[in-house]
Legacy VTK file of the C-alpha trace (Angstrom):
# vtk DataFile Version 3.0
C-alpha trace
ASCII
DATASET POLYDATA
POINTS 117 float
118.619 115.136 102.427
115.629 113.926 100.766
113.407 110.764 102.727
111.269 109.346 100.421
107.898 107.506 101.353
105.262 106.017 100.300
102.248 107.804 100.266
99.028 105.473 101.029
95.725 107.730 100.200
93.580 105.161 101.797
89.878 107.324 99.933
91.379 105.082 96.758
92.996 101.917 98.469
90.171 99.061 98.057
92.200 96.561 100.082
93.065 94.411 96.965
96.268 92.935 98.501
97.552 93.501 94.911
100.929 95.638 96.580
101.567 92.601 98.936
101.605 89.726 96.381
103.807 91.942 94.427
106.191 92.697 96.897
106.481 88.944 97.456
106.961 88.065 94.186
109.255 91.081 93.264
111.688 90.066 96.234
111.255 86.139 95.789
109.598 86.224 99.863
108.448 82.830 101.332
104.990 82.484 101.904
105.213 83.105 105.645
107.638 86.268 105.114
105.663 89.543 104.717
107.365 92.829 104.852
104.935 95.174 106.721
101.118 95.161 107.005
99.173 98.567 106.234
95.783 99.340 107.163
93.290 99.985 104.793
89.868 101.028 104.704
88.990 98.331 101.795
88.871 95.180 103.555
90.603 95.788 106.704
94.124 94.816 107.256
95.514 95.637 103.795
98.710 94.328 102.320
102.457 94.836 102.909
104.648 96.856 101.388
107.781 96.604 99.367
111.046 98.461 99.958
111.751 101.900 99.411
115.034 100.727 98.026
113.486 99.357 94.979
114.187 100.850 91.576
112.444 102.539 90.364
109.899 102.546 92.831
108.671 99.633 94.958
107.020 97.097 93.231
103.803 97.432 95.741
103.410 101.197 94.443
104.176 100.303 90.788
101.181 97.138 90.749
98.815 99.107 92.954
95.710 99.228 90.124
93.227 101.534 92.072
96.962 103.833 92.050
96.624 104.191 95.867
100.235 104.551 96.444
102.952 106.898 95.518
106.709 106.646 95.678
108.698 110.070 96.635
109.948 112.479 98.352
106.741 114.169 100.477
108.431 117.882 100.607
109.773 118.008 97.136
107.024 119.633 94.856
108.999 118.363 91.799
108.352 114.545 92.856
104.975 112.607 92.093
104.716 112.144 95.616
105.217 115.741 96.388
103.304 116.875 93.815
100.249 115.051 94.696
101.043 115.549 98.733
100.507 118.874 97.867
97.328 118.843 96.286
95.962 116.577 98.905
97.250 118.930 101.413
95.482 122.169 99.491
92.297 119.720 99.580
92.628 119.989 103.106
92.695 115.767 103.339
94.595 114.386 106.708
97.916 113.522 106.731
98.967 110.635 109.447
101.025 107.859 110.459
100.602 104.586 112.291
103.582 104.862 114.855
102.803 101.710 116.783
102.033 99.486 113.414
105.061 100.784 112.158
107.773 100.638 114.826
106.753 97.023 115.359
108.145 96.732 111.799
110.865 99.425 112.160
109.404 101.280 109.239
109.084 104.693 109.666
108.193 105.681 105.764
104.833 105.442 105.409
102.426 108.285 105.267
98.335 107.978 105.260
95.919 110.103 103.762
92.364 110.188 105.165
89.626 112.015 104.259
89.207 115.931 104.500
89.837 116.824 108.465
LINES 1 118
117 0 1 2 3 4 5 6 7 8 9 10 11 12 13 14 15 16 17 18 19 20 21 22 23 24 25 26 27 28 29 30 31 32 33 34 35 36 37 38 39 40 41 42 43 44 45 46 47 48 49 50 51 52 53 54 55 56 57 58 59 60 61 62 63 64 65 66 67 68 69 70 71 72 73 74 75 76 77 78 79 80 81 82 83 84 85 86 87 88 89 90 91 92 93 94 95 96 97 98 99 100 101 102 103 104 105 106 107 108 109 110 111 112 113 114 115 116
């Protein structure tokens, strides 16, 4: 069965907050209700991100405008996300994830890319 994620390639992500003002607006959030913080290496903490239920992506990957974020299924070369996890992984860039951030959140979706290794 296919798990899709979003794919954060933080060498584009400026730390706009752009994905987390979306995702608030998209899902009508109060302004003390965040979904999940990612870090960045713009400004630091980053935003938080929307669903992966949304259709047809989450609206945090859809607004991003530096296009830090993709929507997809990692192992399927046919998806964007697949597609372009491939190329970052032929580029030799690091793959990761933030277990601790994350499983305070219960999120287990979200995949980093860093710089070559």
């Amino acid at each position: 069965m296919a798990e899709n994620n979003i794919l954060v390639d933080l060498e584009r992500c400026t730390g706009c907050w752009t994905c987390a003002f979306s995702c608030k607006m998209g899902h009508g959030l109060d302004d003390k209700d965040w979904r999940i913080v990612v870090r960045t290496l713009g400004s630091g903490e980053g935003g938080d991100y929307a669903c992966t239920e949304s259709y047809p992506e989450p609206f945090c990957v859809h607004n991003c405008p530096s296009r830090a974020l993709t929507y997809g299924d990692l192992d399927d070369p046919e998806s964007a996300a697949g597609a372009k996890a491939a190329e970052m992984r032929a580029a030799g860039r690091r793959f990761f994830k933030l277990p601790f951030f994350e499983a305070e959140a219960n999120r287990t979706d979200i995949q980093y890319v860093n710089r070559k290794i």
